[in-house]
C-alpha positions as CSV (number, residue, x, y, z in Angstrom):
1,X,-4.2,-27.2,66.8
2,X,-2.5,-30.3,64.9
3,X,-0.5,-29.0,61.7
4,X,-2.5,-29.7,58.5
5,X,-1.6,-32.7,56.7
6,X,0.0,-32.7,53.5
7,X,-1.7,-32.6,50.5
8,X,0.2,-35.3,47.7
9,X,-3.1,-34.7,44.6
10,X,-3.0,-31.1,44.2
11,X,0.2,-29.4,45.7
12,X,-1.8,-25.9,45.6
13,X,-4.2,-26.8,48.1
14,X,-1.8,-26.7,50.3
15,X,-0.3,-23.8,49.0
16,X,-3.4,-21.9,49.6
17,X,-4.0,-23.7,52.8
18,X,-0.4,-22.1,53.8
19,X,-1.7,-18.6,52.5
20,X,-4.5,-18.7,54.3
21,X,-3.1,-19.6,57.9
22,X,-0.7,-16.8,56.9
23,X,-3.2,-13.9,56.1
24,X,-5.1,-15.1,59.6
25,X,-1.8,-14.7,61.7
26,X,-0.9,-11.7,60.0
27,X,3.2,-12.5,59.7
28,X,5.0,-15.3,61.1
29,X,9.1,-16.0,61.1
30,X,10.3,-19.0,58.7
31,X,10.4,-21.1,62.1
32,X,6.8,-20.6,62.9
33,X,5.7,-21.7,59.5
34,X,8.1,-24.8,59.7
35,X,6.3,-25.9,63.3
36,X,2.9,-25.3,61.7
37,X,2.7,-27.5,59.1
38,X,5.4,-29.6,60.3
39,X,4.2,-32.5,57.9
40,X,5.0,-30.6,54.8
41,X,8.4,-29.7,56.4
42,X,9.6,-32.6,58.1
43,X,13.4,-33.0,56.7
44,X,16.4,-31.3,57.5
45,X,17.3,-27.4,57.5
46,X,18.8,-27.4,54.3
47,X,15.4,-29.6,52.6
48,X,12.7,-27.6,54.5
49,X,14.3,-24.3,53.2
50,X,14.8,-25.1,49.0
51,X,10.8,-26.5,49.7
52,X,10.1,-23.0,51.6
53,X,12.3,-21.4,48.5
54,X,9.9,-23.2,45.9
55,X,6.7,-22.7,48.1
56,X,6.9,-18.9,47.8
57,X,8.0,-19.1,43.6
58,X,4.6,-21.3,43.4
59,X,2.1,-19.1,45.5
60,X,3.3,-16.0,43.5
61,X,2.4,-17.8,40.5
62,X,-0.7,-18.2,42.2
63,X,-1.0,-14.4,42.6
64,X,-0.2,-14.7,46.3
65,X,3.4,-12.7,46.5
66,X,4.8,-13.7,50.0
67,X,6.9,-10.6,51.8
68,X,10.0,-10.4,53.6
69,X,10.2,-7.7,56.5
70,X,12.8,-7.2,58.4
71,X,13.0,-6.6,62.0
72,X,15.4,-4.7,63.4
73,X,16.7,-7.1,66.4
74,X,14.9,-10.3,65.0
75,X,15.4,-12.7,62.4
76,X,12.9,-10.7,60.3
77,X,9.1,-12.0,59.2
78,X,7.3,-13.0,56.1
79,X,3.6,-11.2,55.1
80,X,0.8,-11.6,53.0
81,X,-1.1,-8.4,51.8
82,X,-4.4,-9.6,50.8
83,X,-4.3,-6.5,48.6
84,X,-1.7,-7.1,46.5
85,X,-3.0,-10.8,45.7
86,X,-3.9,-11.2,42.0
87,X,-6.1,-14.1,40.1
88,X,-4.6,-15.9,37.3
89,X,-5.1,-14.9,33.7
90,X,-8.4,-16.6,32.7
91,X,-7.7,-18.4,29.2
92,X,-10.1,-20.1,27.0
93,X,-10.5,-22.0,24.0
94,X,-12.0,-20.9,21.1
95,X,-14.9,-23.5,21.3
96,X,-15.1,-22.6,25.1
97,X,-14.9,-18.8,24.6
98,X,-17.5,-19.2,21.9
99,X,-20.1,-21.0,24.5
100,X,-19.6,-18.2,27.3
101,X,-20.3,-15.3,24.6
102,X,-23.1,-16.9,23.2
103,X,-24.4,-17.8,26.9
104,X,-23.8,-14.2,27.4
105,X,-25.8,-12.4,24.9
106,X,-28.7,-14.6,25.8
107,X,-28.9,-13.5,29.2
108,X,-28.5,-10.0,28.1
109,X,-31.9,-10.1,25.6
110,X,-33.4,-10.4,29.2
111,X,-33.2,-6.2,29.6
112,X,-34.7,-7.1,33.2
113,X,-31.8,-8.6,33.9
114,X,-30.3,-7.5,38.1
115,X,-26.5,-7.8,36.8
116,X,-27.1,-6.8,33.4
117,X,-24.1,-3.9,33.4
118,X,-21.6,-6.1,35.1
119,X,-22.2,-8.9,32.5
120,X,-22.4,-6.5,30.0
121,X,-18.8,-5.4,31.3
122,X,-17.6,-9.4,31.9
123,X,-18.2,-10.1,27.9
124,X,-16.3,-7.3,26.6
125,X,-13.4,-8.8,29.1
126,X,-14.3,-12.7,27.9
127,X,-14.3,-11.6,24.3
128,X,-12.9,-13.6,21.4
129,X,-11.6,-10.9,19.7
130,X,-8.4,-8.5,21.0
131,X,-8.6,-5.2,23.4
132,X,-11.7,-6.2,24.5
133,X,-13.9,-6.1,21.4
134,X,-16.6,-8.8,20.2
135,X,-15.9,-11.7,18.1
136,X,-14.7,-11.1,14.7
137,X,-15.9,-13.6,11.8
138,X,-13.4,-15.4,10.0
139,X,-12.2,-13.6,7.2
140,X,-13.6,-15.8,4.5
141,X,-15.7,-18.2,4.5
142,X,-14.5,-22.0,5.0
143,X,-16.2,-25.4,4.4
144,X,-13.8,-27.0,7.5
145,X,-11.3,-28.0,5.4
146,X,-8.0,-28.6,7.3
147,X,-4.7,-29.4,5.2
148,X,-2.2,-32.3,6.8
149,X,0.9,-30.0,8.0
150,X,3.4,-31.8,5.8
151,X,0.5,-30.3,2.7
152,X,0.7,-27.3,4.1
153,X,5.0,-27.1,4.8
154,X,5.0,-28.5,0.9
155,X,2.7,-25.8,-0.6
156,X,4.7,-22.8,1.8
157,X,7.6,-23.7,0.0
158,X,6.3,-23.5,-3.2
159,X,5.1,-19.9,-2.1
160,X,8.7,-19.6,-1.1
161,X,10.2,-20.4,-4.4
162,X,7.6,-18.3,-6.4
163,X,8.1,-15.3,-4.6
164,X,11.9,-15.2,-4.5
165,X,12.4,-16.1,-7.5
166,X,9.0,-14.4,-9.9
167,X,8.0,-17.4,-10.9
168,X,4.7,-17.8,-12.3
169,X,2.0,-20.7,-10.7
170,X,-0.3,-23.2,-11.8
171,X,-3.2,-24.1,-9.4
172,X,-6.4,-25.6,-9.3
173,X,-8.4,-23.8,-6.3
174,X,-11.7,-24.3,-5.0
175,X,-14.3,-22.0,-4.8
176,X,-16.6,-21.7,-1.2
177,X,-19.3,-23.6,-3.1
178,X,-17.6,-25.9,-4.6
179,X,-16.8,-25.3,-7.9
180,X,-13.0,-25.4,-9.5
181,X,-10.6,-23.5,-11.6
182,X,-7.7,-23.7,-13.0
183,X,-5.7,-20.1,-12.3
184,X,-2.0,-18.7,-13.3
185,X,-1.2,-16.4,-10.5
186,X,1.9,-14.5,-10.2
187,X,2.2,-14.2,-5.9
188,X,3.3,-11.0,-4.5
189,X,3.4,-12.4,-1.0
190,X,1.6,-14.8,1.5
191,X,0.3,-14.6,5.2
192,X,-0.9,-15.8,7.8
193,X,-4.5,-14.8,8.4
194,X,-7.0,-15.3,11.2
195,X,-6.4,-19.1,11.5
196,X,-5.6,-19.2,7.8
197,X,-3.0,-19.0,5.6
198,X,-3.4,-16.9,2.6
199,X,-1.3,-15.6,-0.4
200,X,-1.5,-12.6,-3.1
201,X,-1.2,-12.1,-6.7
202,X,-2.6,-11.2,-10.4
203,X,-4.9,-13.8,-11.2
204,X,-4.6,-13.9,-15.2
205,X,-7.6,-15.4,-15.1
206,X,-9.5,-12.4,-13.5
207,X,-6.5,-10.2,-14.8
208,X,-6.9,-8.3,-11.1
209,X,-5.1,-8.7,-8.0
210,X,-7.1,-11.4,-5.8
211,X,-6.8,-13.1,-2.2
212,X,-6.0,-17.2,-2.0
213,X,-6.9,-19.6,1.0
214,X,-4.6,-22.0,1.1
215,X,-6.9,-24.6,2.1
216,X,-8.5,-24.2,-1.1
217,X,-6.4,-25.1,-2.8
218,X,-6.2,-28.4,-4.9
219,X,-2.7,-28.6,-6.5
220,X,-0.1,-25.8,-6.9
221,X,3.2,-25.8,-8.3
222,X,5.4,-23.8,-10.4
223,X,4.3,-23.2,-14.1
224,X,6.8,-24.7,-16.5
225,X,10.1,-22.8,-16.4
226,X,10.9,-21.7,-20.0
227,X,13.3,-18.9,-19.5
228,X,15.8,-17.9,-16.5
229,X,14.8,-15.0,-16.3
230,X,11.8,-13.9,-14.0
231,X,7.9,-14.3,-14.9
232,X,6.7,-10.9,-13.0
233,X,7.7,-8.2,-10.9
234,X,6.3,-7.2,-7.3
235,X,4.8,-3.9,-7.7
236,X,7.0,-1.5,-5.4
237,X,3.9,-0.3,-3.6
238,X,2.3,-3.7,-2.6
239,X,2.4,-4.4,1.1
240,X,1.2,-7.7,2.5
241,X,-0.2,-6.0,5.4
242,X,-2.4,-4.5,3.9
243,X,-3.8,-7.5,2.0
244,X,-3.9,-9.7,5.4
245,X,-5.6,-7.4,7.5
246,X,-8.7,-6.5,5.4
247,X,-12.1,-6.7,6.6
248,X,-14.7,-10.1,5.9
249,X,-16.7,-7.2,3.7
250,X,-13.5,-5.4,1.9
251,X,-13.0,-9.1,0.0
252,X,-13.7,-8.8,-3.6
253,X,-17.0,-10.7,-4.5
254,X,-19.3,-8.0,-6.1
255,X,-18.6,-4.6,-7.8
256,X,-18.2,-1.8,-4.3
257,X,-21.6,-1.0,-2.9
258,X,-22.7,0.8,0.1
259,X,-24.0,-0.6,3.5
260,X,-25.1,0.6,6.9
261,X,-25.0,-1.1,9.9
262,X,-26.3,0.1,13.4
263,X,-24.6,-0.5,16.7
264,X,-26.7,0.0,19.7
265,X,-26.1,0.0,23.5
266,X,-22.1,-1.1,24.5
267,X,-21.2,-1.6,21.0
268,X,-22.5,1.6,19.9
269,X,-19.5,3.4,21.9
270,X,-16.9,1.0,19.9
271,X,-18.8,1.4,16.1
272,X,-15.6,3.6,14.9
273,X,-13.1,0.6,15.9
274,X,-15.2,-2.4,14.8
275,X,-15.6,-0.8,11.4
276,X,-12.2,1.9,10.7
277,X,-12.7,3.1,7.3
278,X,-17.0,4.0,7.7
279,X,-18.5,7.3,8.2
280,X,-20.6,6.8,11.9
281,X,-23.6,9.3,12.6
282,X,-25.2,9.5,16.5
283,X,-28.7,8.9,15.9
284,X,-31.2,10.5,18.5
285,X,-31.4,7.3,20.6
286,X,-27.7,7.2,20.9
287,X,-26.9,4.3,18.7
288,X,-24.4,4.9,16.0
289,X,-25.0,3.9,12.1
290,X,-21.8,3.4,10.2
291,X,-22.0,4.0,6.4
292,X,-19.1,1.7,4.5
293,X,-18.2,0.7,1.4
294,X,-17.7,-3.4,1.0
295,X,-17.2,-5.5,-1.4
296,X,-19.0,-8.3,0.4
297,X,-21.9,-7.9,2.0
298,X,-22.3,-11.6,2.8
299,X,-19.0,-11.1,4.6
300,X,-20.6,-7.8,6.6
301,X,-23.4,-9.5,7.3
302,X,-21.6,-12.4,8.9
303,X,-19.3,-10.6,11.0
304,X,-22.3,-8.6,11.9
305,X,-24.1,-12.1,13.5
306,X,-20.9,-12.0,15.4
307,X,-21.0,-8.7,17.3
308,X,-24.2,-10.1,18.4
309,X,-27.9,-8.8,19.0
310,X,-26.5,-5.0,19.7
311,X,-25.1,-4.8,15.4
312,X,-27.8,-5.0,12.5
313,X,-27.1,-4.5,8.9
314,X,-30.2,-2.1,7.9
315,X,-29.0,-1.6,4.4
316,X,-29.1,-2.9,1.7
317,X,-32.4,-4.6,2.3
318,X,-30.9,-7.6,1.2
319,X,-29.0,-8.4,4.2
320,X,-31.7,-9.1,6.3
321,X,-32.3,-12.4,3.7
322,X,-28.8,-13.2,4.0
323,X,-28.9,-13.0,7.8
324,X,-31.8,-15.6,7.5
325,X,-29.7,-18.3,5.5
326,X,-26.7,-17.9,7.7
327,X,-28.3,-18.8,10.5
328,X,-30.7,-21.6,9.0
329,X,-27.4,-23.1,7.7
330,X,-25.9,-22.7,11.3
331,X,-29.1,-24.1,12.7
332,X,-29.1,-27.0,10.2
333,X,-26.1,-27.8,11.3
334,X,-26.4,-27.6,15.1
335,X,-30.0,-29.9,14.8
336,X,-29.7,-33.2,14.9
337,X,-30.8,-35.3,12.2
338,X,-34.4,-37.1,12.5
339,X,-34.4,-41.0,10.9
């Protein structure tokens, strides 16, 4: 059998080429290997073993670990187990993750589905969101504004300045539809959220502690500086955790109403981690309904269209209308203009 020529476009065809004959033979001494594919180690002792050296570093990258046994009398072999071989850790894109979760819950609306279970099983793995739960909506609503990253450095270090030293801000900030104001805030910390980077203080102009986007905002700087001494003081018991890990629907838009969403199927054995804080009931089908306070239902109804076709908002009645306009808004979007 001639030795395999040497692949020069991609080095791991050969690597797995190498694998293979290994796995076939069962073990083979460094010597063997060398007078197999004699093309890939044609130099000198001291060449062919640094290339056998990084040969066995790149195929355990590749989740092949090659084995040294010794031999008691011999010069010792080297093994593949086939069952200690691992596949690489699959990593996607947002935009790519997006397209296989979408593709995914499509094919599981057909309930006739042969592998239905295992793909079932596959999207939990494939999710976008962490330990294996569904997608999570971004935590406020954005128009796909992105701020030049000297902007953002500039406006970070204004957040810097107010916060060490309690001084007071001037900003103009954009509401999500559009309209400005113009806002004092006294920032009690900033984060980064989701993708975003937000900060949090009293508003004077809603005299209540609120939640900023960054990438709403138009100008910020540092109200005039009358006095030495500080603007404001950080309430001892603020945490910026707390702020920067809320919920799409614990946002404050409206006064605090109640909502119930129902989780069916897979996501109905999950409904107490996707939503912490609700009250969930079994109902006799085995779904779960979670009863929660929000403060935004758009923002519950949103992240809801994320989970996918196994969440549903049934309360308050309104949410089915919202439901509608997010996804004719999505679906404007998506269609391509007629001329």
């Amino acid at each position: 059998m001639p030795a395999p020529r040497a692949e020069k476009k991609d080095p791991r065809r050969r690597l797995l080429r190498l694998a293979t004959w290994l796995v076939k033979k069962g073990e083979a001494t460094r010597e063997e290997i060398y007078a197999e594919f004699s093309r890939d180690y044609a130099s000198d002792a001291a060449a062919n073993e640094k290339k056998w050296t990084r040969d066995k570093r790149d195929l355990n990258k590749l989740g092949i670990p090659i084995r040294f046994a010794e031999e008691e009398g011999e010069k010792g072999v080297y093994v593949v187990d086939p069952t200690s071989c691992t596949l690489p850790k699959l990593e996607f894109a947002p935009d790519e993750a997006a397209v296989l979760w979408m593709a995914g819950q499509a094919a599981l609306r057909t309930h006739d589905h042969p592998l239905h279970d295992d793909l079932e099983l596959a999207l939990r793995k494939l999710a976008l969101g962490a330990k294996g739960l569904p997608p999570r909506a971004a935590p406020l609503e954005t128009d796909g504004t992105v701020l030049e990253r000297e902007q953002v450095r500039a406006w970070l270090d204004v957040l810097t300045e107010a916060v060490e030293r309690r001084k007071r801000l001037e900003l103009t900030y954009r509401k999500p539809w559009g309209d400005t104001s113009e806002r004092h805030v006294d920032v009690y910390g900033y984060a980064w959220r989701r993708g975003h980077w937000i900060f949090v203080g009293h508003c004077h102009l809603r005299n209540s502690i609120r939640v900023f986007m960054l990438e709403r905002v138009q100008s910020l700087a540092l109200a005039p500086d009358q006095k030495k001494k500080r603007d404001y003081e950080i309430p001892d018991d603020f945490d910026i955790r707390a702020w920067s890990r809320q919920e799409p629907w614990d946002y404050l838009v409206h006064e605090p109403r109640e909502a119930r969403v129902r989780f069916r199927r897979s996501l109905a054995k999950i409904a107490q981690q996707l939503v912490p804080a609700a009250e969930v009931t079994t109902e006799p089908d085995n779904a779960r309904v979670a009863r929660v306070v929000v403060r935004n239902l758009r923002g519950l109804v949103r992240q809801a269209l994320a989970w996918g076709s196994e969440a549903e908002v049934i309360e308050p009645p309104e949410a089915r209308r919202m439901a509608r306009q997010l996804l004719d808004e999505l679906a404007a979007r998506l269609t391509p203009e007629v001329k």
